[in-house]
PDB file with SEQRES, HELIX, SHEET and CRYST1 records, atoms N, CA, C and O in Angstrom:
SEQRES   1 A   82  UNK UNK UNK UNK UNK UNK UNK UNK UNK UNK UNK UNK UNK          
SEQRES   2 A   82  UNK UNK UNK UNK UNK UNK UNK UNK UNK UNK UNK UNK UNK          
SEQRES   3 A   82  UNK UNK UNK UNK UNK UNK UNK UNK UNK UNK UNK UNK UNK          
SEQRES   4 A   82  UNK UNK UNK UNK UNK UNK UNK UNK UNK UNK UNK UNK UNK          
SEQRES   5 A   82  UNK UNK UNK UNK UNK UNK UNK UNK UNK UNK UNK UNK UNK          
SEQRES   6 A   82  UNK UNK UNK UNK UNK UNK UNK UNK UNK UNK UNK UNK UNK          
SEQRES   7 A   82  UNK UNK UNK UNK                                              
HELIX    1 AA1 UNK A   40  UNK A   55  1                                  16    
HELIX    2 AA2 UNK A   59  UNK A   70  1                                  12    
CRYST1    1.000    1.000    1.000  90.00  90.00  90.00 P 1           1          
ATOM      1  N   UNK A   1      68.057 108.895 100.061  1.00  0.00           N  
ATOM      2  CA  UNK A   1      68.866 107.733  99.759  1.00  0.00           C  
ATOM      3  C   UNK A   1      70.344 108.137  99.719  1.00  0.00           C  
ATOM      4  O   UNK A   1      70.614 109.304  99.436  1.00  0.00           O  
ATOM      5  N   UNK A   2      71.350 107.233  99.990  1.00  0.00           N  
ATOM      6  CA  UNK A   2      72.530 107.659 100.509  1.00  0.00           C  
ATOM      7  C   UNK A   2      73.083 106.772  99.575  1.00  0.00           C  
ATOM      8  O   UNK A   2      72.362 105.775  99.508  1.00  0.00           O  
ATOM      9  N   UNK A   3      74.224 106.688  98.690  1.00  0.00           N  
ATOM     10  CA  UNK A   3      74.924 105.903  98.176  1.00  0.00           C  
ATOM     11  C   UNK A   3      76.660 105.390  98.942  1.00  0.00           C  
ATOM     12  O   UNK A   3      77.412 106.018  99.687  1.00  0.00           O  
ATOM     13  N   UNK A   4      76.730 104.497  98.550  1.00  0.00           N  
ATOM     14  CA  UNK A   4      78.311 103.996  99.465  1.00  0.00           C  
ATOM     15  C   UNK A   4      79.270 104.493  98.817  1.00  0.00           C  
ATOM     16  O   UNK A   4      79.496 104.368  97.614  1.00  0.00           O  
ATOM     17  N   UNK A   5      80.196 105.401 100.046  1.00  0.00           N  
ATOM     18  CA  UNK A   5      81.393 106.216  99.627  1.00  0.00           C  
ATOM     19  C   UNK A   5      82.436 105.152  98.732  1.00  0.00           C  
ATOM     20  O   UNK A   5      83.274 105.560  97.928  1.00  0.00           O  
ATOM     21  N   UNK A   6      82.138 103.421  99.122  1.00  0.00           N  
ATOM     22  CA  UNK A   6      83.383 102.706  99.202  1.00  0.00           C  
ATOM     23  C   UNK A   6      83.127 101.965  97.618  1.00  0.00           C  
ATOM     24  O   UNK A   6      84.104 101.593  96.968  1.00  0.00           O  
ATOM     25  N   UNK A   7      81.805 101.811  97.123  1.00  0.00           N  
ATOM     26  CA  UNK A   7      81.698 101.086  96.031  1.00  0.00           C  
ATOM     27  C   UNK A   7      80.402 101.466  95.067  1.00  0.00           C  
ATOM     28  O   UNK A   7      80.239 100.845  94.017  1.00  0.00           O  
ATOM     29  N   UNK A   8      79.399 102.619  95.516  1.00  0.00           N  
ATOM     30  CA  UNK A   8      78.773 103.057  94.897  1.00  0.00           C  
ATOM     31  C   UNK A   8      77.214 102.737  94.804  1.00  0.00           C  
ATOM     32  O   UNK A   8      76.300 103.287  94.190  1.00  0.00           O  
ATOM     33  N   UNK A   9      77.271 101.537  95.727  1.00  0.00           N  
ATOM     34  CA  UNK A   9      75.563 100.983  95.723  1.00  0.00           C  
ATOM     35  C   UNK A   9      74.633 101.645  96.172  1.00  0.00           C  
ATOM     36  O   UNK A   9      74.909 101.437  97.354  1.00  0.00           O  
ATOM     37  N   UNK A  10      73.580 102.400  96.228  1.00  0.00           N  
ATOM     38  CA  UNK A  10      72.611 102.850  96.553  1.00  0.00           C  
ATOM     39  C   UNK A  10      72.542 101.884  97.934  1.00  0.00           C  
ATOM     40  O   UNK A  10      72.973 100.766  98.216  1.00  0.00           O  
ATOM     41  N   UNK A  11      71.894 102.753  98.527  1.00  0.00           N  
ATOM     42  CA  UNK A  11      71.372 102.494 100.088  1.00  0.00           C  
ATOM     43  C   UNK A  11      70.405 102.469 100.529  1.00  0.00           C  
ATOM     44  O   UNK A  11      70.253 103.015 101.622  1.00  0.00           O  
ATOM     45  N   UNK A  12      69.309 101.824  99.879  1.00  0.00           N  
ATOM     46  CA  UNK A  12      67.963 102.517 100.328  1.00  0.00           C  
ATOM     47  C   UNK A  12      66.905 102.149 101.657  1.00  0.00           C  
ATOM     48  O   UNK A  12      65.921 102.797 102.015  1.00  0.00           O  
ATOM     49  N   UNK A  13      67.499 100.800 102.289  1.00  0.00           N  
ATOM     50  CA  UNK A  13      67.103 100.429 103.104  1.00  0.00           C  
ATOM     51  C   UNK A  13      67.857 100.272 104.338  1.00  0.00           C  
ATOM     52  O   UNK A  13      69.072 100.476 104.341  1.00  0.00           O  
ATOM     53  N   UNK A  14      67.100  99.856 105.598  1.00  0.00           N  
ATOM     54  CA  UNK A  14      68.355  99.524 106.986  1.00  0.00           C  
ATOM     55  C   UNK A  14      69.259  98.350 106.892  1.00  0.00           C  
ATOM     56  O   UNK A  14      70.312  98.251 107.521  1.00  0.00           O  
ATOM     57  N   UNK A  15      68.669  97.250 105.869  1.00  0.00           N  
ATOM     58  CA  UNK A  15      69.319  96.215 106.044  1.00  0.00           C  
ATOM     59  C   UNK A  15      70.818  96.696 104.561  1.00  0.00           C  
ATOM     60  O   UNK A  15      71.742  95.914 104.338  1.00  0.00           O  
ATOM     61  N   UNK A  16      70.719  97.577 104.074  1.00  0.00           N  
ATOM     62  CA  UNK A  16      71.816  98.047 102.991  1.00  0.00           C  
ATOM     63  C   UNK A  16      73.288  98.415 104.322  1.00  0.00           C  
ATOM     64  O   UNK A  16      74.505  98.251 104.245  1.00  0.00           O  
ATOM     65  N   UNK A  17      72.632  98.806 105.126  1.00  0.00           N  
ATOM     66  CA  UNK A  17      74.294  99.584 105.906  1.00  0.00           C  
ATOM     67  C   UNK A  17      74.236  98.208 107.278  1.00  0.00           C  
ATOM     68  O   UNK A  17      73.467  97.461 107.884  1.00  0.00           O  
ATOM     69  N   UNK A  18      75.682  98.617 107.141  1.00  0.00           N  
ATOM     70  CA  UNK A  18      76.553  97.651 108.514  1.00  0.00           C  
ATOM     71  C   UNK A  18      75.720  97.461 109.673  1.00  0.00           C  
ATOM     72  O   UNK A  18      75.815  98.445 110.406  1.00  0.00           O  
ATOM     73  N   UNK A  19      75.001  96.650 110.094  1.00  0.00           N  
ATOM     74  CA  UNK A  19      74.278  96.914 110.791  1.00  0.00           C  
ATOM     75  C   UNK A  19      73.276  97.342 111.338  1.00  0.00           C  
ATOM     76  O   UNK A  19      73.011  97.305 112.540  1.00  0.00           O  
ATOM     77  N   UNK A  20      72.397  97.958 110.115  1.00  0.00           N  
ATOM     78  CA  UNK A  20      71.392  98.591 109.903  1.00  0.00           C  
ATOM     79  C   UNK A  20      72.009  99.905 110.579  1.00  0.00           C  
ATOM     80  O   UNK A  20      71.321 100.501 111.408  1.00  0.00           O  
ATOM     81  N   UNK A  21      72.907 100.234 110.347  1.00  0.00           N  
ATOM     82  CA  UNK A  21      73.100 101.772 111.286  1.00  0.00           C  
ATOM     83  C   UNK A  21      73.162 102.699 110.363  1.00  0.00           C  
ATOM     84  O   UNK A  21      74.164 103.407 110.268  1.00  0.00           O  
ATOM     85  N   UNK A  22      72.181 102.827 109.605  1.00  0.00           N  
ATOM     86  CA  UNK A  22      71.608 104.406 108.461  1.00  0.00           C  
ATOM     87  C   UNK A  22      73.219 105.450 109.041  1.00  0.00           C  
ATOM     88  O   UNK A  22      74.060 105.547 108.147  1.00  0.00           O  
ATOM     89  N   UNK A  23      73.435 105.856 109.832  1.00  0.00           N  
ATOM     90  CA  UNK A  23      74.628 106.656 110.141  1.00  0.00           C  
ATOM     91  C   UNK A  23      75.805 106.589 109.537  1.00  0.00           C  
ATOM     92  O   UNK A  23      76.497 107.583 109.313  1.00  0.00           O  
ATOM     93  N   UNK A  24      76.100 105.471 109.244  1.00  0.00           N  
ATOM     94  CA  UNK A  24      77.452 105.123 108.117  1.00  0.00           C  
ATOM     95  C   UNK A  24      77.338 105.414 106.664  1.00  0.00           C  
ATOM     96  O   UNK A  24      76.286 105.178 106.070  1.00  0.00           O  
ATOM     97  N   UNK A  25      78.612 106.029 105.931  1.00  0.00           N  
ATOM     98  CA  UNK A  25      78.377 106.033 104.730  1.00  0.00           C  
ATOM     99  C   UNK A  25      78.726 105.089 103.676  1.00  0.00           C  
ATOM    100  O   UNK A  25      79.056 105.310 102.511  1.00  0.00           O  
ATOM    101  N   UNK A  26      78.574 103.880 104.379  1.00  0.00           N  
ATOM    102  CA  UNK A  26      79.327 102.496 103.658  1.00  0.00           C  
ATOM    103  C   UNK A  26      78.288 101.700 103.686  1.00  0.00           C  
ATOM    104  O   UNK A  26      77.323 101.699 104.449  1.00  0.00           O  
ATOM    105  N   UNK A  27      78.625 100.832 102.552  1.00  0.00           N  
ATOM    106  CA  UNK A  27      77.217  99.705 102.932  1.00  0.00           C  
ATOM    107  C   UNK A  27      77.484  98.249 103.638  1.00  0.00           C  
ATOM    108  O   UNK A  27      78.604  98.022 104.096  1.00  0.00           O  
ATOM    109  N   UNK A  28      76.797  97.599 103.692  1.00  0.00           N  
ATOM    110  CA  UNK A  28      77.233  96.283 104.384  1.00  0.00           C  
ATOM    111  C   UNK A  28      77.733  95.271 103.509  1.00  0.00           C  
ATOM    112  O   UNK A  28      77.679  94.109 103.913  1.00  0.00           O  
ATOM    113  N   UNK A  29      78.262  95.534 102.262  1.00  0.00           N  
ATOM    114  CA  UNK A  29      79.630  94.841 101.639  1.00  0.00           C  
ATOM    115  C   UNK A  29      80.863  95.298 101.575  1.00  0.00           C  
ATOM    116  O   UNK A  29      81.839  94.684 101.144  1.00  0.00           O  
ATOM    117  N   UNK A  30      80.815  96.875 102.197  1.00  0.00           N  
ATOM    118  CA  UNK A  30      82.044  97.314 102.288  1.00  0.00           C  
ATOM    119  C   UNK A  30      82.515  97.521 103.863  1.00  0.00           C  
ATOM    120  O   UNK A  30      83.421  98.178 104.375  1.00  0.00           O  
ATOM    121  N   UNK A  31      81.484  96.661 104.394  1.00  0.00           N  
ATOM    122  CA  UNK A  31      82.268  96.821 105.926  1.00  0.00           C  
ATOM    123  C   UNK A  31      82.938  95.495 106.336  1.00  0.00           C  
ATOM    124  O   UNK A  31      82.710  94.599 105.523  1.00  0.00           O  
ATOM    125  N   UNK A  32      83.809  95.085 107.527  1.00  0.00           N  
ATOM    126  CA  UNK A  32      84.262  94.247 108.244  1.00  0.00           C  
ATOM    127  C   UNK A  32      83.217  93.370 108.658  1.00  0.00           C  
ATOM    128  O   UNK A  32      82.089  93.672 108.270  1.00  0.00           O  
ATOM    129  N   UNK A  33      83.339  92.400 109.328  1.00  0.00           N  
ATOM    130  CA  UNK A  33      82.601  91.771 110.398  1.00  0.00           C  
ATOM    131  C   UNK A  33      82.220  92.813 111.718  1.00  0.00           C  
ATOM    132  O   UNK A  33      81.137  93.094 112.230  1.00  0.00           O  
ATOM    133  N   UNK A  34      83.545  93.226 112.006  1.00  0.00           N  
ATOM    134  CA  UNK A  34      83.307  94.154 113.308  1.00  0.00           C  
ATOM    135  C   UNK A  34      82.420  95.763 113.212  1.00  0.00           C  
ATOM    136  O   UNK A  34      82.222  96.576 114.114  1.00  0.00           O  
ATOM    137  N   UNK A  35      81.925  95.818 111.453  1.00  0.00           N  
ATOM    138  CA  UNK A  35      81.312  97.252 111.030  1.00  0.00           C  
ATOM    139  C   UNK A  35      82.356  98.310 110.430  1.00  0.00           C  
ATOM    140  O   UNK A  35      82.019  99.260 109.723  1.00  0.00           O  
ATOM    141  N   UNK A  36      83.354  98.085 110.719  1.00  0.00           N  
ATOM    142  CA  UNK A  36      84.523  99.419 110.259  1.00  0.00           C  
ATOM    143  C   UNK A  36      84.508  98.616 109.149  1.00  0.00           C  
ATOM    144  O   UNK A  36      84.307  97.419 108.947  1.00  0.00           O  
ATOM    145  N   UNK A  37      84.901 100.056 108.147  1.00  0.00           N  
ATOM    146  CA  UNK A  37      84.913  99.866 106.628  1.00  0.00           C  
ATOM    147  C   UNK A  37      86.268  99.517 105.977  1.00  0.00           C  
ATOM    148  O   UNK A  37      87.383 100.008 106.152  1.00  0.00           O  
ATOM    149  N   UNK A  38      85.819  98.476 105.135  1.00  0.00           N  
ATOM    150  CA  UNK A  38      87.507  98.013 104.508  1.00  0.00           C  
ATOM    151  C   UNK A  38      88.381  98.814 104.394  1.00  0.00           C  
ATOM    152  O   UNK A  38      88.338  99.969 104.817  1.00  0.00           O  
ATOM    153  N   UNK A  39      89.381  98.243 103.744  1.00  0.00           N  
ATOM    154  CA  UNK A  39      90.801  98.952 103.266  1.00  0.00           C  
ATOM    155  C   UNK A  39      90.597  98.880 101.699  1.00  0.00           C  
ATOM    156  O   UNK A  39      89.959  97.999 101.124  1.00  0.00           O  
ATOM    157  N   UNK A  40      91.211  99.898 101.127  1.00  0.00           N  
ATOM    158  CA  UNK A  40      91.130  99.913 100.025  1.00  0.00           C  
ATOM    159  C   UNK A  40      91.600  98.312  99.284  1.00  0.00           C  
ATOM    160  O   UNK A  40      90.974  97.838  98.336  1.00  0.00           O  
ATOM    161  N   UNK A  41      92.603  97.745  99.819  1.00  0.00           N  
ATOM    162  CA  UNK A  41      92.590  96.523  99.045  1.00  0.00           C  
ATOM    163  C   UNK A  41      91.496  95.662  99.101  1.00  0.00           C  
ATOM    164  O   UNK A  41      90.833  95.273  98.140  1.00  0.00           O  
ATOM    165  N   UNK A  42      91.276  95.268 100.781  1.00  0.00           N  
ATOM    166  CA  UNK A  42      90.143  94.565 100.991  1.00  0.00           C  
ATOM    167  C   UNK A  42      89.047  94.642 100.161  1.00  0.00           C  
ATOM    168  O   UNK A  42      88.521  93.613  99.737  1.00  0.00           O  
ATOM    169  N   UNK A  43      88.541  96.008  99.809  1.00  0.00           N  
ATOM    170  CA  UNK A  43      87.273  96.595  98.819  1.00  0.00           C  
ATOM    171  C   UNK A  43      87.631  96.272  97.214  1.00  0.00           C  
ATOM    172  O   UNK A  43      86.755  95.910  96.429  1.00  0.00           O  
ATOM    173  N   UNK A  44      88.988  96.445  96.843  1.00  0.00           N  
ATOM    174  CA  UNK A  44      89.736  95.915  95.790  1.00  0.00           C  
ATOM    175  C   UNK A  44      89.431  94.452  95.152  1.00  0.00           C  
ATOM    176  O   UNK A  44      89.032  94.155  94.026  1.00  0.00           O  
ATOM    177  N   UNK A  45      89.743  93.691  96.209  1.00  0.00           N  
ATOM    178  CA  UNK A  45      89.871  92.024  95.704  1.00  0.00           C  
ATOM    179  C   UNK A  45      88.096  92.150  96.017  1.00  0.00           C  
ATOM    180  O   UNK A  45      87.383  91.644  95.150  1.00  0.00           O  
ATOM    181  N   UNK A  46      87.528  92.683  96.999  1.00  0.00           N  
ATOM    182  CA  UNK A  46      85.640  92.077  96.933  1.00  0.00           C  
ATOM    183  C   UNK A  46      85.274  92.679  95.642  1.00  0.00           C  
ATOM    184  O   UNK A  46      84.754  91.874  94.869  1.00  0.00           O  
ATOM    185  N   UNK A  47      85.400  93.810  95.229  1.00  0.00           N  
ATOM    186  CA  UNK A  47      84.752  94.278  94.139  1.00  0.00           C  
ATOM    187  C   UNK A  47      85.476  93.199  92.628  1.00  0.00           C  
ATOM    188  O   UNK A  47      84.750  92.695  91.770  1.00  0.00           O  
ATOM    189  N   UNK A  48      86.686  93.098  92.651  1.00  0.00           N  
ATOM    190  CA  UNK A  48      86.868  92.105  91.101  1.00  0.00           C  
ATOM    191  C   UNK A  48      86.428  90.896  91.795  1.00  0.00           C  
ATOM    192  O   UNK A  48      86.026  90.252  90.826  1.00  0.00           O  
ATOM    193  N   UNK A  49      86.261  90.272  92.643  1.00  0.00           N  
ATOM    194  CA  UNK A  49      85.329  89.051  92.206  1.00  0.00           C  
ATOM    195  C   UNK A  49      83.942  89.178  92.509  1.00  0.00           C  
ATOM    196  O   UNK A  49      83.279  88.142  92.478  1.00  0.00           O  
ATOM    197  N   UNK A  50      83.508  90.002  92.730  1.00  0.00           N  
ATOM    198  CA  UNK A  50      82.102  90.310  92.139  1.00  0.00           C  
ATOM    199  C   UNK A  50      82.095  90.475  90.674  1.00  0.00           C  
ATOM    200  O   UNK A  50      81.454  89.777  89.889  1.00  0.00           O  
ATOM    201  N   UNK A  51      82.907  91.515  90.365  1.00  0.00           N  
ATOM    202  CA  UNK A  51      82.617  91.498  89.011  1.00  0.00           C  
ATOM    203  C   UNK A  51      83.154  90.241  88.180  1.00  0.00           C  
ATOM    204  O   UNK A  51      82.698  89.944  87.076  1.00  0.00           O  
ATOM    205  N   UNK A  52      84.080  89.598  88.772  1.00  0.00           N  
ATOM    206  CA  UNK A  52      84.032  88.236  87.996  1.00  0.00           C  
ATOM    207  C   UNK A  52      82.651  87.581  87.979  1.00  0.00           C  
ATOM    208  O   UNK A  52      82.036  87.284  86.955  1.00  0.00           O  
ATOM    209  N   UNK A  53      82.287  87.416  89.080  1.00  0.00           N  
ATOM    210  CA  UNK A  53      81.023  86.364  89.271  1.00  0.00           C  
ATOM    211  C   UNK A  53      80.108  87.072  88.391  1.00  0.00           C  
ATOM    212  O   UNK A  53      79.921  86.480  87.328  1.00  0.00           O  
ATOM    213  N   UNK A  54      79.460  88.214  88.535  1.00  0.00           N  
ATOM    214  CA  UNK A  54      78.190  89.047  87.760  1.00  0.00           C  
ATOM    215  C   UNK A  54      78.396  89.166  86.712  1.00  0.00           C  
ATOM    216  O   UNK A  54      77.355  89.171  86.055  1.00  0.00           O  
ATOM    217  N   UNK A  55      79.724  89.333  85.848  1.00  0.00           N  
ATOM    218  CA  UNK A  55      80.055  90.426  84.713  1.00  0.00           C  
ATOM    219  C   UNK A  55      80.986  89.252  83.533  1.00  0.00           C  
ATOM    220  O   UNK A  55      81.333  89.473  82.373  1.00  0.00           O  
ATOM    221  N   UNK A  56      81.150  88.209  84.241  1.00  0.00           N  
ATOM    222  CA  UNK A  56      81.972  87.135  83.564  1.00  0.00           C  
ATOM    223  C   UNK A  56      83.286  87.591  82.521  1.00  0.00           C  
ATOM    224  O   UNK A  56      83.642  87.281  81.384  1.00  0.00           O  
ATOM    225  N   UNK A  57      83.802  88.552  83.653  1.00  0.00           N  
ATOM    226  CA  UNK A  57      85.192  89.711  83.477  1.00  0.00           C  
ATOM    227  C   UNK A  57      86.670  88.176  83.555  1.00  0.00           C  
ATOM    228  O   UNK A  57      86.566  87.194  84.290  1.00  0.00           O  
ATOM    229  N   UNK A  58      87.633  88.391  82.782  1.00  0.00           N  
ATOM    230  CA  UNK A  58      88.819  87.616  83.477  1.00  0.00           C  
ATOM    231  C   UNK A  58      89.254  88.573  84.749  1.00  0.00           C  
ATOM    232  O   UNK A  58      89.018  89.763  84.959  1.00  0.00           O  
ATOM    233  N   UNK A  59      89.921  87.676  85.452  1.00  0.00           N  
ATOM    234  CA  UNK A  59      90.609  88.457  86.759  1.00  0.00           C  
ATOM    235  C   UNK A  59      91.203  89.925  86.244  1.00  0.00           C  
ATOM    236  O   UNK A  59      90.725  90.922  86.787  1.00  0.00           O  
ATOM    237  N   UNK A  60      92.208  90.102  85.234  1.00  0.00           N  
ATOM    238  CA  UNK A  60      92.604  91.417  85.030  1.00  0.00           C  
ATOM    239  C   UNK A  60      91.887  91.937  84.723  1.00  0.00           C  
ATOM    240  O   UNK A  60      91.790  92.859  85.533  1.00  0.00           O  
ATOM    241  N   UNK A  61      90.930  92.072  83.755  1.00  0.00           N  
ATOM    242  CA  UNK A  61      89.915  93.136  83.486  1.00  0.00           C  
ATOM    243  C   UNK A  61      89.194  93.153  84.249  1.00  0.00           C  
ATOM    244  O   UNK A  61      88.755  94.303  84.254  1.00  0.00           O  
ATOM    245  N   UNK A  62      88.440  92.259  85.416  1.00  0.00           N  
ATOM    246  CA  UNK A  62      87.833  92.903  86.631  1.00  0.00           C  
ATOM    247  C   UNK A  62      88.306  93.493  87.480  1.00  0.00           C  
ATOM    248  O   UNK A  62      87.519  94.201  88.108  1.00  0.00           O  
ATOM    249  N   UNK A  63      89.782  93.507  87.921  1.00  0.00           N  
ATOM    250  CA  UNK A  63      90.628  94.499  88.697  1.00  0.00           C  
ATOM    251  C   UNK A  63      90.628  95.998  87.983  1.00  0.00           C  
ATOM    252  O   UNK A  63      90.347  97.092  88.472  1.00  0.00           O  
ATOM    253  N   UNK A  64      90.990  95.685  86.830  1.00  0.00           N  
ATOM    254  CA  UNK A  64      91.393  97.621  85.972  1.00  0.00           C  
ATOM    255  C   UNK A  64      89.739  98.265  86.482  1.00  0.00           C  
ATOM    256  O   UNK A  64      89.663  99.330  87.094  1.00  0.00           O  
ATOM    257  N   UNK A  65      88.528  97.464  86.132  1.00  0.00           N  
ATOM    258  CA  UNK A  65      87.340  98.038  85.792  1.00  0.00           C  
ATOM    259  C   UNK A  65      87.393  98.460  87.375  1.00  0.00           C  
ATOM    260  O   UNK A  65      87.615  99.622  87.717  1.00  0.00           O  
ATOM    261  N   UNK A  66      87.127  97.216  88.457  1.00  0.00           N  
ATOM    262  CA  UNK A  66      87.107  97.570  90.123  1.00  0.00           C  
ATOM    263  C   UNK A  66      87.820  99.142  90.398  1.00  0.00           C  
ATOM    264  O   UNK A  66      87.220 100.104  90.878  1.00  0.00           O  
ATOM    265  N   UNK A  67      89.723  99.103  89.813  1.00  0.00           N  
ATOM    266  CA  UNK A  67      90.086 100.041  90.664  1.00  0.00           C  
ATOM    267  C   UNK A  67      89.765 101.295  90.164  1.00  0.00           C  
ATOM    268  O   UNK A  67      89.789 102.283  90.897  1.00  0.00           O  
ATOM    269  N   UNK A  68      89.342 101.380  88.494  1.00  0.00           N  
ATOM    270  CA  UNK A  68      88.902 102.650  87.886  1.00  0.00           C  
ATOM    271  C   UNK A  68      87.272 103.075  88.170  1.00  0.00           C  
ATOM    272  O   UNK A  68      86.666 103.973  87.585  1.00  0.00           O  
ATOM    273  N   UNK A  69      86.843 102.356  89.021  1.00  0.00           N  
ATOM    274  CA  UNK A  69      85.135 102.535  89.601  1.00  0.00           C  
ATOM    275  C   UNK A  69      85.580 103.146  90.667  1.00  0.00           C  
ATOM    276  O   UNK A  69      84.947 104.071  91.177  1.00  0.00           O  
ATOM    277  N   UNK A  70      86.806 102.680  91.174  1.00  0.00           N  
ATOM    278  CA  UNK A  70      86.958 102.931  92.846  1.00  0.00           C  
ATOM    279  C   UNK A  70      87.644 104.866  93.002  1.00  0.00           C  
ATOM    280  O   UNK A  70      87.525 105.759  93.842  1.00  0.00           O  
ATOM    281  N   UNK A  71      88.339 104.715  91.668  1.00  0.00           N  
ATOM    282  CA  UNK A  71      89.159 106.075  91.844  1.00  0.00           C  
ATOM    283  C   UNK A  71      88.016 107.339  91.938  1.00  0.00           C  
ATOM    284  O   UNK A  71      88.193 108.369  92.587  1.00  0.00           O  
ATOM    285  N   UNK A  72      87.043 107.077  91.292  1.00  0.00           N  
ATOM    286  CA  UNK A  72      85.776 108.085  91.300  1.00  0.00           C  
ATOM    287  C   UNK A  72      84.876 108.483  92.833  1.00  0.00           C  
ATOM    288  O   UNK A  72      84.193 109.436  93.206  1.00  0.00           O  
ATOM    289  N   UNK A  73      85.274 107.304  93.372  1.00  0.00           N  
ATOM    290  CA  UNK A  73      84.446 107.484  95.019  1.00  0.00           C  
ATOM    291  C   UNK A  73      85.202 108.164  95.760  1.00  0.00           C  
ATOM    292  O   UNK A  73      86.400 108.314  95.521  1.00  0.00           O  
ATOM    293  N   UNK A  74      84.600 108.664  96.756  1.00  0.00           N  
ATOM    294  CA  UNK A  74      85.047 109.294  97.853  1.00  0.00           C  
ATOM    295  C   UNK A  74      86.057 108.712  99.001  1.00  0.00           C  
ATOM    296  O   UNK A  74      87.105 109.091  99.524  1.00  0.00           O  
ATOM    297  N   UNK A  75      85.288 107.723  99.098  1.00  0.00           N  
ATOM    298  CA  UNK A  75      86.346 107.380 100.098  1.00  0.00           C  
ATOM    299  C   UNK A  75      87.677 106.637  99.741  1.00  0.00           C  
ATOM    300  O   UNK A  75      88.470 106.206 100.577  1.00  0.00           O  
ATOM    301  N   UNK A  76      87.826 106.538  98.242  1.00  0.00           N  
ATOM    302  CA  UNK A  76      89.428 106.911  97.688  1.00  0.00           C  
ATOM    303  C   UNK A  76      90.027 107.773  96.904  1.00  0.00           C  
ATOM    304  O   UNK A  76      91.229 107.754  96.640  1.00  0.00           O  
ATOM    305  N   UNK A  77      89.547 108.243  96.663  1.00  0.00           N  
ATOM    306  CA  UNK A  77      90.092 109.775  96.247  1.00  0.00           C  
ATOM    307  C   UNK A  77      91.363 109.879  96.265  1.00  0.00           C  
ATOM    308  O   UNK A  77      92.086 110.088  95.290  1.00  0.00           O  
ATOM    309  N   UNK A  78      91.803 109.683  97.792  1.00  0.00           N  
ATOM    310  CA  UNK A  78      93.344 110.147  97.976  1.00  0.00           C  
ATOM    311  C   UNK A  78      93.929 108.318  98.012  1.00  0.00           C  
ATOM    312  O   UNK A  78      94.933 108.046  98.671  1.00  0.00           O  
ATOM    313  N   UNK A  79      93.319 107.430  97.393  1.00  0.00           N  
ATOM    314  CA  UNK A  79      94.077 106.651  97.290  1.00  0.00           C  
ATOM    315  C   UNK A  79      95.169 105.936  96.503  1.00  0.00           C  
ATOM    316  O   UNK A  79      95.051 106.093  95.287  1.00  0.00           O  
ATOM    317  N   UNK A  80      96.098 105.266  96.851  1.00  0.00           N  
ATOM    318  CA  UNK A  80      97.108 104.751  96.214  1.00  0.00           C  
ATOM    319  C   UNK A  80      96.339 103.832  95.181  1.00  0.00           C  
ATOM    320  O   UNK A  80      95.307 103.311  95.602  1.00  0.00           O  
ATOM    321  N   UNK A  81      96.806 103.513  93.580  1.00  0.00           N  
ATOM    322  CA  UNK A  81      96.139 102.618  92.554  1.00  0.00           C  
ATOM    323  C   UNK A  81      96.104 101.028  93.438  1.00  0.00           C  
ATOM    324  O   UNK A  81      96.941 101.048  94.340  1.00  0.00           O  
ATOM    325  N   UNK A  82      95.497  99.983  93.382  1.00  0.00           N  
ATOM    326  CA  UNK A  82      95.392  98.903  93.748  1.00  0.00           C  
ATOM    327  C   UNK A  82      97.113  98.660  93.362  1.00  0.00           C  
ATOM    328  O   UNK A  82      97.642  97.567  93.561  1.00  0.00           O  
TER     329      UNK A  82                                                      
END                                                                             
C-alpha cells in the first residue's frame, strides 16, 4: 500500500490513483483533470474545504490544520507556507 505524497490518504486500490495508474505517488484528489498533480495551493484550498465539510473547522482553522498536515508530506517539504 502506497500512501499520497500530496495529502496522506492511503492508496489501496486502482481506483485510489489518477487514473488507476498504481505508478503515481498521488492519489486521485490530488491530481488535475489532465492526471498531473496539483500545486501546492491548488492541494491547499481542496484540503481546507474538505476539512470544512468533514471536520466542521471555520475557514481559518481548516487552512492552519491543511497547511500544517501538508508541511509533513513529501511532496512539500521544500514548500513555501500557503
Amino acid at each position: 500500500m502506497k500512501t499520497c505524497i500530496a495529502c496522506g490518504m492511503p492508496m489501496t486500490k486502482p481506483a485510489d490513483y489518477p487514473g488507476e495508474d498504481e505508478t503515481r505517488d498521488y492519489c486521485k484528489f490530488c491530481a488535475r483533470p489532465d492526471g498531473t498533480m496539483q500545486s501546492y495551493s491548488e492541494r491547499l484550498e481542496g484540503m481546507t474545504g474538505f476539512l470544512i465539510r468533514t471536520q466542521g473547522l471555520d475557514g481559518r482553522a481548516a487552512r492552519d490544520v491543511a497547511a500544517r498536515t501538508m508541511a509533513r508530506l513529501p511532496a512539500w517539504k521544500d514548500a513555501a507556507p500557503g
